[in-house]
VODREN-272334 format. One line per 8 residues: number of its first residue (from 1); their letters; for each residue y negated, x negated, z negated of N, C-alpha, C. Coordinates in pm, whole numbers, plus 50000, padded with zeros to 5 digits. Layout:
N
NUM = A = Y/X/Z/Y/X/Z/Y/X/Z ~ ...
// end
This chain:
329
1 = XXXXXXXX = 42293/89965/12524/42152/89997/12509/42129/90105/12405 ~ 42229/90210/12349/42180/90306/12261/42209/90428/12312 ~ 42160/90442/12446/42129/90637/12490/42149/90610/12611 ~ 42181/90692/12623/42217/90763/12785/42168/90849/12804 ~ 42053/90787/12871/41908/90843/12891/41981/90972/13022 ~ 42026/90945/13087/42010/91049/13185/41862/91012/13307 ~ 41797/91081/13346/41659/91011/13397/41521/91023/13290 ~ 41595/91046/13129/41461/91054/13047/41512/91041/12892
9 = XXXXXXXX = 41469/91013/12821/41473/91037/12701/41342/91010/12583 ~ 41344/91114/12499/41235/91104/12442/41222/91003/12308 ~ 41341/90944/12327/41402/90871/12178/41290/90761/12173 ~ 41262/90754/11991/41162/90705/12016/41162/90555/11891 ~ 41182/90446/11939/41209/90349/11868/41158/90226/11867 ~ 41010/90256/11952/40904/90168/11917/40915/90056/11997 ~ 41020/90033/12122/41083/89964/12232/40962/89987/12381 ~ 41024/89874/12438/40965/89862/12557/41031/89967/12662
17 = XXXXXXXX = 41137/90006/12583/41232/90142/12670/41124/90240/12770 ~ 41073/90301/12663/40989/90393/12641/40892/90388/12816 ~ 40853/90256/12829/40781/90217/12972/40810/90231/13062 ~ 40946/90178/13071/41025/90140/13161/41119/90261/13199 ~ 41121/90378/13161/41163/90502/13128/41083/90571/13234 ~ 40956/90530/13181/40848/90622/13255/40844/90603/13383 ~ 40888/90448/13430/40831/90405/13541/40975/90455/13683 ~ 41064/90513/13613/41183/90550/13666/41209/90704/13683
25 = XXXXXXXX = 41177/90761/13628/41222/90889/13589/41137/91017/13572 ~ 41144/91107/13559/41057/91244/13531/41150/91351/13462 ~ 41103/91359/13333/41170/91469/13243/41021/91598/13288 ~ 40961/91614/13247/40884/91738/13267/40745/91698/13343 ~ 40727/91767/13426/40630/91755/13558/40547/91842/13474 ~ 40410/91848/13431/40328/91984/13370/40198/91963/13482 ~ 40247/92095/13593/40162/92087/13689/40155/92248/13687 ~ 40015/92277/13733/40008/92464/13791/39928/92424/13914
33 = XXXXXXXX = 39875/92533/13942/39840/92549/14070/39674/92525/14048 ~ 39653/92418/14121/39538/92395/14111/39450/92479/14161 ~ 39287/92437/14116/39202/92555/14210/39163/92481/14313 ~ 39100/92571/14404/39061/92526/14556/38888/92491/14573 ~ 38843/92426/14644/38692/92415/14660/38646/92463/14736 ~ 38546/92550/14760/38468/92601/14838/38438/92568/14985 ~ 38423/92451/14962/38366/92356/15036/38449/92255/15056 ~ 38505/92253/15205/38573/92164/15203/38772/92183/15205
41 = XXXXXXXX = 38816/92282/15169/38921/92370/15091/38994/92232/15029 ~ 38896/92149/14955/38974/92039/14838/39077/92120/14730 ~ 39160/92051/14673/39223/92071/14554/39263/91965/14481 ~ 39256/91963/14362/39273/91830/14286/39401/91893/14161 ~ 39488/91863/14134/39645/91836/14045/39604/91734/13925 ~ 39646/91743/13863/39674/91627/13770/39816/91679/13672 ~ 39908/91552/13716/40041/91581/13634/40065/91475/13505 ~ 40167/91433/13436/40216/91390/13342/40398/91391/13360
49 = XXXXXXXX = 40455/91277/13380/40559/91270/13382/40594/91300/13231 ~ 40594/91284/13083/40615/91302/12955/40527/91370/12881 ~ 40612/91461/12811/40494/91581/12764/40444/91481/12611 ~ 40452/91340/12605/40356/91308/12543/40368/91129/12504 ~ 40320/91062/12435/40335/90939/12414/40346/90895/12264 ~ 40325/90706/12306/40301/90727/12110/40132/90623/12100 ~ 40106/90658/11981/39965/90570/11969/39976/90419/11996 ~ 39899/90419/12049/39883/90284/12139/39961/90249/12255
57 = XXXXXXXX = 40015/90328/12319/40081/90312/12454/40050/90426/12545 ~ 40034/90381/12663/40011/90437/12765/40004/90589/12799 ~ 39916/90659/12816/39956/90804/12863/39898/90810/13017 ~ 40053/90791/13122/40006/90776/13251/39982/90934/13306 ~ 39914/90959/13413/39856/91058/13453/39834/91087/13615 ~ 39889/91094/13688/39883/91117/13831/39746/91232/13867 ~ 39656/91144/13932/39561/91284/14014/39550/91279/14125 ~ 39582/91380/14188/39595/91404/14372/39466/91473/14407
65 = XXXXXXXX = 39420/91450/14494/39271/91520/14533/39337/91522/14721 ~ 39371/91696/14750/39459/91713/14841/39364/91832/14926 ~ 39323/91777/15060/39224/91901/15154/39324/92028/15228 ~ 39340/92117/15136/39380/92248/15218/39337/92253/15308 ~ 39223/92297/15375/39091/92321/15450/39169/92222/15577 ~ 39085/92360/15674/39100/92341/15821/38990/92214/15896 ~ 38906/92175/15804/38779/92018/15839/38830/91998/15757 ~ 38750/91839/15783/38723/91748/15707/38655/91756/15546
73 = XXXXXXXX = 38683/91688/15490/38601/91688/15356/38480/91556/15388 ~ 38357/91540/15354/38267/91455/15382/38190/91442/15292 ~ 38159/91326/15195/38063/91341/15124/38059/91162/15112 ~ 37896/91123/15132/37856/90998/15168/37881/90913/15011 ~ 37856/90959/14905/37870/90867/14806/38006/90857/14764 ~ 38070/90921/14832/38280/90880/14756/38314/91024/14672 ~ 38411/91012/14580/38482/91083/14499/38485/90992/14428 ~ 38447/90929/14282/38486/90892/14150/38545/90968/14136
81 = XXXXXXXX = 38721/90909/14081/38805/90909/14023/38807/90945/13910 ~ 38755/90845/13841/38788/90777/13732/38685/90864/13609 ~ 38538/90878/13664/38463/90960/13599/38522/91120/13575 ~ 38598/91190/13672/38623/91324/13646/38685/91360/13545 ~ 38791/91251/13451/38866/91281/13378/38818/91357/13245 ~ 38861/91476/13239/38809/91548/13069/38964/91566/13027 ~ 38918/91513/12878/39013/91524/12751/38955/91579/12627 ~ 39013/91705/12611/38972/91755/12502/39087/91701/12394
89 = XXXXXXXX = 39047/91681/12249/39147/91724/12168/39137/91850/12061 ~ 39208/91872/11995/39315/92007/11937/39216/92037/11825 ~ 39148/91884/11748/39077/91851/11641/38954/91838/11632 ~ 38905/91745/11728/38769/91664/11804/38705/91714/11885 ~ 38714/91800/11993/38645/91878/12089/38643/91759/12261 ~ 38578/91809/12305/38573/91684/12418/38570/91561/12385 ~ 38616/91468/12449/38634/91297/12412/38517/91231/12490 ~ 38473/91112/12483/38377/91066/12547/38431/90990/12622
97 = XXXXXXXX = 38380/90979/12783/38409/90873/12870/38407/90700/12834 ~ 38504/90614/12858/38441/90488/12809/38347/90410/12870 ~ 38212/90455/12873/38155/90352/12938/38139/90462/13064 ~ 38075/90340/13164/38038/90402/13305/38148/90368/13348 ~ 38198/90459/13382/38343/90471/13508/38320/90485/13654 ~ 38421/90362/13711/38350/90334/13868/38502/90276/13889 ~ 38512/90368/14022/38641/90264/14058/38609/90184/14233 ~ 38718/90134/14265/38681/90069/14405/38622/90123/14502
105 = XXXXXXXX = 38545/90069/14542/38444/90213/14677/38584/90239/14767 ~ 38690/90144/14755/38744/90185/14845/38857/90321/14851 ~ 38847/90286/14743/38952/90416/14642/38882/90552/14590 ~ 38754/90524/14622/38653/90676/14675/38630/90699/14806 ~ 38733/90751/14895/38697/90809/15002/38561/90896/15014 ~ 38520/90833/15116/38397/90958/15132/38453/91068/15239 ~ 38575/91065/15302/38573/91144/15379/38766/91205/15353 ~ 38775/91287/15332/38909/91345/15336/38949/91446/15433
113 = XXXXXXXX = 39008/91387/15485/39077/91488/15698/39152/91594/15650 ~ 39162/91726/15698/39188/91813/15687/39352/91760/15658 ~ 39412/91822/15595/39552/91800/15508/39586/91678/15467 ~ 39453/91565/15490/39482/91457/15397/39481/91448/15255 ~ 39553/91352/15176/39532/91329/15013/39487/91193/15008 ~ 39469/91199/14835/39443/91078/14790/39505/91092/14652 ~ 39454/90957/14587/39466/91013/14454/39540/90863/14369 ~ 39541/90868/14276/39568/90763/14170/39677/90837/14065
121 = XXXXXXXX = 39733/90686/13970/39873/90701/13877/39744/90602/13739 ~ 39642/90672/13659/39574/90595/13532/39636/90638/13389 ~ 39658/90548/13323/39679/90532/13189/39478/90610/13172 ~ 39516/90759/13104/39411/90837/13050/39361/90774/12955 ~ 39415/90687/12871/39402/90630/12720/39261/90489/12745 ~ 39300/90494/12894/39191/90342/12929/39061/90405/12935 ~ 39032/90524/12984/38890/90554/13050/38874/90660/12957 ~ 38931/90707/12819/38865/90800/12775/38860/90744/12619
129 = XXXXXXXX = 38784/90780/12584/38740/90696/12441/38808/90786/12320 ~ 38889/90735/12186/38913/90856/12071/39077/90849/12123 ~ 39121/90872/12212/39258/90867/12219/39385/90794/12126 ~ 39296/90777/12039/39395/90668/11918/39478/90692/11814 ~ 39479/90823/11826/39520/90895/11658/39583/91021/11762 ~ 39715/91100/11643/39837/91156/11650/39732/91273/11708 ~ 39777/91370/11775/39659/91477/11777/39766/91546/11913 ~ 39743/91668/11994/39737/91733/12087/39637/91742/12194
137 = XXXXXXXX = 39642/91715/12328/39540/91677/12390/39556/91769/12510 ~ 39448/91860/12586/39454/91904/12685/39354/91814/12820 ~ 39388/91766/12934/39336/91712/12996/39333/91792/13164 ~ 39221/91729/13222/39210/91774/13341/39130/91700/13411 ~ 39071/91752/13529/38962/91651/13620/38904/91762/13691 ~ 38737/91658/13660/38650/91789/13779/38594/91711/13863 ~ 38541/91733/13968/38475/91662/14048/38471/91679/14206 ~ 38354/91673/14271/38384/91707/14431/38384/91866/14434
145 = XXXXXXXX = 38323/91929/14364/38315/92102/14360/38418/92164/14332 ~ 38543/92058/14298/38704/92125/14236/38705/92043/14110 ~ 38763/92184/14054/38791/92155/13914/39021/92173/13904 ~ 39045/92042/13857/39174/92072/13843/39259/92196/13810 ~ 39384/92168/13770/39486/92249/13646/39466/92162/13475 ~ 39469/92225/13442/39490/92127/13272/39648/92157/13244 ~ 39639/92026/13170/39820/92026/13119/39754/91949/12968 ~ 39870/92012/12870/39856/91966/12694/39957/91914/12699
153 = XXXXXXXX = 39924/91768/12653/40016/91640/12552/40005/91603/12421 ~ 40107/91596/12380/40088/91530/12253/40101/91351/12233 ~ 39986/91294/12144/40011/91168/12097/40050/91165/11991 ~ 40172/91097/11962/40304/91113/11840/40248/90949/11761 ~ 40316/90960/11603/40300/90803/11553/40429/90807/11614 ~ 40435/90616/11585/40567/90552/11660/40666/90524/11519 ~ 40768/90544/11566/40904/90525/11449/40908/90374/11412 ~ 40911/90348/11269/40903/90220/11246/41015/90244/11182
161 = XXXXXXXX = 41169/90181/11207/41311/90145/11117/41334/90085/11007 ~ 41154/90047/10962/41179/89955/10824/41160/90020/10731 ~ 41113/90194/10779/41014/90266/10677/41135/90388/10646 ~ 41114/90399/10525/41198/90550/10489/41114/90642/10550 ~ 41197/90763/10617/41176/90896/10608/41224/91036/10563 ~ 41130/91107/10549/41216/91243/10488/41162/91351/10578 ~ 41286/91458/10624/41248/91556/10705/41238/91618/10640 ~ 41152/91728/10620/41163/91814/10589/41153/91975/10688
169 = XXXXXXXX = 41257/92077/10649/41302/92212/10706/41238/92333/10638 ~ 41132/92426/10680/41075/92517/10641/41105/92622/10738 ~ 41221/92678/10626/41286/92777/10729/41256/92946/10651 ~ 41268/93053/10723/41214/93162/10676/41336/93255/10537 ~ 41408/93097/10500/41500/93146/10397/41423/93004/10281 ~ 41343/92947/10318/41336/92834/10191/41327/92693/10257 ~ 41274/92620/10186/41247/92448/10205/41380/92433/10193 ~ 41407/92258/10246/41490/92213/10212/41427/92035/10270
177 = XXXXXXXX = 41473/91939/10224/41457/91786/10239/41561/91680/10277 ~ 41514/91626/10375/41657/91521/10397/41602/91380/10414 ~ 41711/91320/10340/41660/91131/10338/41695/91125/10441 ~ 41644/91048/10536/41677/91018/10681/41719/90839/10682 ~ 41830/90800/10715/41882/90715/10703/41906/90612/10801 ~ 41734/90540/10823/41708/90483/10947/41780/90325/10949 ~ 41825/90317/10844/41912/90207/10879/42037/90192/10934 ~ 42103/90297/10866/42250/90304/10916/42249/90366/11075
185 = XXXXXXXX = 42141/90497/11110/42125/90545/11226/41981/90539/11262 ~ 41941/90416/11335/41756/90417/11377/41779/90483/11501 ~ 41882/90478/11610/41867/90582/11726/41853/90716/11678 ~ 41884/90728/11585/41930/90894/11553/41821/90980/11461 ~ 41788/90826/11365/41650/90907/11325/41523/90879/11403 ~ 41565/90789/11474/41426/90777/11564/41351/90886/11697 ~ 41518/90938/11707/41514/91039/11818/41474/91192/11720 ~ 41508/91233/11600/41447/91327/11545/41341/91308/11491
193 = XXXXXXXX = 41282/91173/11499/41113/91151/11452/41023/91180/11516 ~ 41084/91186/11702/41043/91207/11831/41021/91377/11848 ~ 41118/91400/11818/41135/91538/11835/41066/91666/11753 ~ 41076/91604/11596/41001/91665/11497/40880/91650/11540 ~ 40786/91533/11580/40641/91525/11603/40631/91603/11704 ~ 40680/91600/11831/40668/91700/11939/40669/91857/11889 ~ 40730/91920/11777/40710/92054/11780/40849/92101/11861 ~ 40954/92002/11824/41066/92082/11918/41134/92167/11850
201 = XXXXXXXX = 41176/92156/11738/41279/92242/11648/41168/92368/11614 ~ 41033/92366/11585/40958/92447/11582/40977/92573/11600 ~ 41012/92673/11528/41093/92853/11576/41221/92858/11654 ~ 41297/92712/11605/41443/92762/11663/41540/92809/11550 ~ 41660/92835/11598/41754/92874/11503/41811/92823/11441 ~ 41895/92882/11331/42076/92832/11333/42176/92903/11391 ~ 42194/92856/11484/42337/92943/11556/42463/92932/11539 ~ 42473/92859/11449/42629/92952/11385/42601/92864/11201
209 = XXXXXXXX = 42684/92923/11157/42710/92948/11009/42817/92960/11002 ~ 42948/92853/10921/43071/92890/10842/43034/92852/10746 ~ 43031/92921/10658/43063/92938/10535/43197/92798/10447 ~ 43096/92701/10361/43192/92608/10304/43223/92482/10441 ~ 43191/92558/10512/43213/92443/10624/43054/92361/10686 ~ 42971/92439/10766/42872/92361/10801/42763/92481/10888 ~ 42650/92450/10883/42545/92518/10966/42524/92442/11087 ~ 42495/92486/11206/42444/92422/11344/42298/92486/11393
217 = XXXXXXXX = 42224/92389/11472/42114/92385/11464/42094/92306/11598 ~ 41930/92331/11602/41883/92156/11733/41885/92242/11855 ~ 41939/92379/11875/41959/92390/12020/41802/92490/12066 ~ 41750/92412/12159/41670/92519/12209/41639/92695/12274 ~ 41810/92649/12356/41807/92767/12392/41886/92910/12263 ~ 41937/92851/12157/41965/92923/12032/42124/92960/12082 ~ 42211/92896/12196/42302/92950/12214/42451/92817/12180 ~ 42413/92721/12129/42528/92587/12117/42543/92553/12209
225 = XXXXXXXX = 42475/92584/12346/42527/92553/12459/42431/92439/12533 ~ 42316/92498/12461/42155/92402/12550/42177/92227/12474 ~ 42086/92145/12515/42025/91995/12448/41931/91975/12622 ~ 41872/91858/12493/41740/91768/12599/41909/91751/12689 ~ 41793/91705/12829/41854/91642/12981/41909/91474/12897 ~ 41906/91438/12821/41969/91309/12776/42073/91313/12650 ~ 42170/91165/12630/42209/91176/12521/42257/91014/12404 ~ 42267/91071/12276/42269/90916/12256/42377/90872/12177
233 = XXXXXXXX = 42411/90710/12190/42508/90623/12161/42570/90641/12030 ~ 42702/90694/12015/42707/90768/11837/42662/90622/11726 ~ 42627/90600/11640/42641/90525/11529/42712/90574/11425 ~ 42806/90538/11411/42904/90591/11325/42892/90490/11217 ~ 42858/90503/11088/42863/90391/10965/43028/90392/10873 ~ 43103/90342/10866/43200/90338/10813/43247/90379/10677 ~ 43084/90373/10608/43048/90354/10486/43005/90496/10423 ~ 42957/90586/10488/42902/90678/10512/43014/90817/10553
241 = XXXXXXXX = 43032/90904/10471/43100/91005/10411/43029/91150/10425 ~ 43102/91277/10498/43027/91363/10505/43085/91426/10321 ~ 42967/91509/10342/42986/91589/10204/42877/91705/10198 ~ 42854/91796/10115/42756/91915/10098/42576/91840/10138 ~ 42529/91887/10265/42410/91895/10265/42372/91709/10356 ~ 42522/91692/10419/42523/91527/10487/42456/91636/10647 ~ 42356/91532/10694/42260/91586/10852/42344/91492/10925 ~ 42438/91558/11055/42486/91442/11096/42493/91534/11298
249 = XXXXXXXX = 42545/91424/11364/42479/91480/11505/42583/91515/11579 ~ 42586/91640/11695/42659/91707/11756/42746/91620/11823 ~ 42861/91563/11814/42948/91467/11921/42958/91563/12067 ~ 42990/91451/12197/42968/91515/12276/43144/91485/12366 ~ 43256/91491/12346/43368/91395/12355/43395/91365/12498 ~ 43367/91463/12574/43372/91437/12695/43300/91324/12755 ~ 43190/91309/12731/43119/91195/12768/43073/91095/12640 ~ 43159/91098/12542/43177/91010/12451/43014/90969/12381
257 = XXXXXXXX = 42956/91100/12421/42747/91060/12362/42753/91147/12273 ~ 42642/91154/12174/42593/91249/12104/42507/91336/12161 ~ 42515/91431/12118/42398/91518/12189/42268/91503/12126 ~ 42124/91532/12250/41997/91492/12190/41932/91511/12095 ~ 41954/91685/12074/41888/91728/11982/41995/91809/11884 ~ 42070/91835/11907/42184/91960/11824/42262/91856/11686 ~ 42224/91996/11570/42266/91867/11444/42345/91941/11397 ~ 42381/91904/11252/42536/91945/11155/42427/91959/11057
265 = XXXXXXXX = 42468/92059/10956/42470/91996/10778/42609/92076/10742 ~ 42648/91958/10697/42795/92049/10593/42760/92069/10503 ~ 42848/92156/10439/42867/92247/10343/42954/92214/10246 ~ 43026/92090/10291/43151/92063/10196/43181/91946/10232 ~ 43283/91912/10160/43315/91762/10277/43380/91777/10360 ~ 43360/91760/10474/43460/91741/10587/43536/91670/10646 ~ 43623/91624/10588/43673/91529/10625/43692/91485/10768 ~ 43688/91557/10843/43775/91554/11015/43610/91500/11031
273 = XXXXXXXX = 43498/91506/11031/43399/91487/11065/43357/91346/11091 ~ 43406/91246/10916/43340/91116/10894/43409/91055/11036 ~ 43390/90937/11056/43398/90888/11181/43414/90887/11321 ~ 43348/91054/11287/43324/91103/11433/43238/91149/11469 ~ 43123/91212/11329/42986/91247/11392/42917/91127/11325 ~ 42828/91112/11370/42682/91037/11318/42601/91095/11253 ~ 42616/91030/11125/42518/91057/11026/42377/91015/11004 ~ 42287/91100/10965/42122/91022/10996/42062/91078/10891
281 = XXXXXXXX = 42144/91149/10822/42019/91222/10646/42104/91272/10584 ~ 42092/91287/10458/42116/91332/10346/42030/91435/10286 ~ 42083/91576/10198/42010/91677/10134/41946/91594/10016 ~ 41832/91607/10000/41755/91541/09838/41695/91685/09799 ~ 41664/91767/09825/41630/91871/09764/41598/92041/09853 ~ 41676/92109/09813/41695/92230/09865/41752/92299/09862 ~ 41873/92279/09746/42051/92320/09751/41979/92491/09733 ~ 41920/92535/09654/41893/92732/09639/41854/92716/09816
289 = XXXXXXXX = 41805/92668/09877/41786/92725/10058/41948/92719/10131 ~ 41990/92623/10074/42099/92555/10177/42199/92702/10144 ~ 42213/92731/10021/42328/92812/09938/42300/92945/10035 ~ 42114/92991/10003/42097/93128/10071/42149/93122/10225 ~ 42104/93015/10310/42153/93019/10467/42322/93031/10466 ~ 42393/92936/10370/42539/92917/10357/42571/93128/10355 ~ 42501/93167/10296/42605/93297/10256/42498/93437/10365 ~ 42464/93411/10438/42398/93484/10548/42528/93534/10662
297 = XXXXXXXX = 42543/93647/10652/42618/93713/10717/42630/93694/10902 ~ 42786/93703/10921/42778/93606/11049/42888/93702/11156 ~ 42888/93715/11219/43056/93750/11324/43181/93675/11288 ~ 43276/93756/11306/43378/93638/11306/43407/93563/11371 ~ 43546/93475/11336/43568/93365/11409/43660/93422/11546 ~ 43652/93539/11603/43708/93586/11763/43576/93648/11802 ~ 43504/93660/11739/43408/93748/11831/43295/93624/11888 ~ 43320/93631/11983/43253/93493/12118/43062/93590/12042
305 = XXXXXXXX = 42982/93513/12059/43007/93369/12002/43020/93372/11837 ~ 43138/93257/11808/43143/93282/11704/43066/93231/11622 ~ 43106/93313/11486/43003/93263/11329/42848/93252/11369 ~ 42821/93351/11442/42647/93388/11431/42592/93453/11367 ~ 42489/93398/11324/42427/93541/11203/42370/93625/11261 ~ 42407/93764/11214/42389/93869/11219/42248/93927/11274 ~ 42136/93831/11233/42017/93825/11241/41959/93655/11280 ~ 41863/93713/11373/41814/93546/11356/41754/93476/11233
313 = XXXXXXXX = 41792/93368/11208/41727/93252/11110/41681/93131/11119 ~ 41570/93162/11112/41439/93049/11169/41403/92961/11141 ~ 41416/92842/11164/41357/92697/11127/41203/92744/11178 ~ 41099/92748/11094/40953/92760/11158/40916/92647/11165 ~ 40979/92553/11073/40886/92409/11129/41001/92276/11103 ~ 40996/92156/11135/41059/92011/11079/40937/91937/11057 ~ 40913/91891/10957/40842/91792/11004/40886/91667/10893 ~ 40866/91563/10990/40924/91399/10926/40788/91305/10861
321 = XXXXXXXX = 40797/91265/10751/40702/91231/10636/40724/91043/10613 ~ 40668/91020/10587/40683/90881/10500/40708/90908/10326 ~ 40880/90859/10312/40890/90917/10179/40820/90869/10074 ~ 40692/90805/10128/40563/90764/10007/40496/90906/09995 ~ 40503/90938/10111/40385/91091/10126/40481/91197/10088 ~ 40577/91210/10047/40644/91344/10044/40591/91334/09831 ~ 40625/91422/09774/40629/91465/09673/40757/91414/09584 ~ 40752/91323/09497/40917/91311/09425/40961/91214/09545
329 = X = 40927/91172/09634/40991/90992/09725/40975/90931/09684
// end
């Protein structure tokens, strides 16, 4: 199949995976503590199994409408569901409901018993209008004198394998550009197409630096030690040769996966490398960034952990382009 998902993966390759993922598993729950109602001691949740989707597929949404309260909850016309939902976006401001929203009288309780729930699993994308385009979205539900928690998702474009891409690295030493090489590796660039749109590499590091040898990167927690809860299937191209400024992915040997997010660029050729990491980009322009990070002062190779720079050095952003839209693609 590609990845070893673990119970999630965010890899994103334009597959029916992606569904069927959802319908199994929970990578990040984005729940707080809801507020309480006056009346009634209601509380209403709304979670998100995936902190986001891609355009035109599903963004499912769990809302619980749960009576703290020592009575009953009672109210003769029901609880609509379906109407409470607010979606703001990042760009647009509030979204518009589609239409009059009504769900089954029967699925509007009018009456909720003291520590009873209710509550529904809706694709948000059906009942709220504008949801169609890449954007950041904060959502919630009001209704019944309780107003939810809000949780922010992002809607990502979907990775197409026929299309070139170029990442590009805006790090607080200089640009740099990489052909992303979705043919030879579509798991690999598909999973950093995923990741770049999400805002994951976003203010992380490089945690280690040898010099002539290679920079490391991808880890969240900035220590070589972190990756996403998943991992994926190496693609190793035969054809395909590391050398100065080759993007290729953390092997994992013990469990024979790559790791999710943690990457390579060498510095040289490496030989011990080719047919053992997976390659997914190439440097096209950046060598004055690559050179300044290459010669950034580091620990040595006994002092745990080794070859760290001295100072942190910041990837502030990735972001992955259509090499029509980049400049010189």
């Amino acid at each position: 199949m590609g990845v070893n998902r673990g119970i999630l993966s965010p890899i994103a390759t334009g597959m029916a995976m992606l569904v069927m993922v959802f319908a199994v598993s929970i990578l990040t729950v984005h729940r707080a503590a809801a507020q309480e109602s006056k009346e009634g001691g209601l509380q209403a949740t709304v979670e998100v199994r995936t902190p986001y989707a891609h355009v035109g597929e599903p963004l499912m949404v769990r809302l619980t409408i749960f009576n703290g309260g020592e009575k009953p909850y009672e109210d003769g016309s029901g609880i609509n569901l379906l109407s409470g939902f607010m979606v703001q976006s990042s760009e647009r401001g509030l979204l518009r409901p589609k239409g009059k929203l009504e769900t089954d009288p029967k699925k509007q309780p009018a009456v909720v018993t003291a520590g009873g729930f209710f509550g529904l699993v809706q694709d948000v994308t059906a009942v709220v209008s504008d949801m169609d385009q890449p954007d950041t979205y904060t959502i919630g539900w009001k209704g019944a004198g309780v107003t939810s928690n809000s949780l922010t998702v992002k809607i990502i474009p979907k990775f197409d394998p026929g299309t070139q891409y170029v990442a590009v690295f805006d790090t607080d030493y200089g640009s740099m550009e990489f052909d992303l090489l979705s043919k030879s590796a579509p798991l690999h660039v598909g999973n950093f197409f995923d990741l770049a749109h999400q805002g994951f590499y976003n203010n992380s590091n490089f945690h280690l630096i040898i010099r002539g040898v290679e920079l490391r990167a991808g880890d969240p927690t900035g220590t070589g030690l972190g990756r996403p809860i998943y991992s994926i299937q190496p693609e190793i191209s035969p054809d395909l040769k590391h050398r100065r400024g080759t993007l290729s992915m953390i092997h994992m040997p013990t469990v024979k996966q790559d790791n999710g997010s943690q990457f390579v660029i060498t510095l040289s050729s490496v030989e011990g490398y080719d047919g053992f990491l997976s390659i997914f980009g190439q440097l096209r322009k950046g060598e004055e960034t690559l050179q300044a990070l290459e010669n950034i002062p580091t620990t040595g190779q006994y002092q745990t952990p080794i070859f760290t720079p001295l100072k942190p050095v910041v990837i502030k952003s990735v972001t992955v382009k259509k090499a029509e839209d980049v400049k010189g693609g």
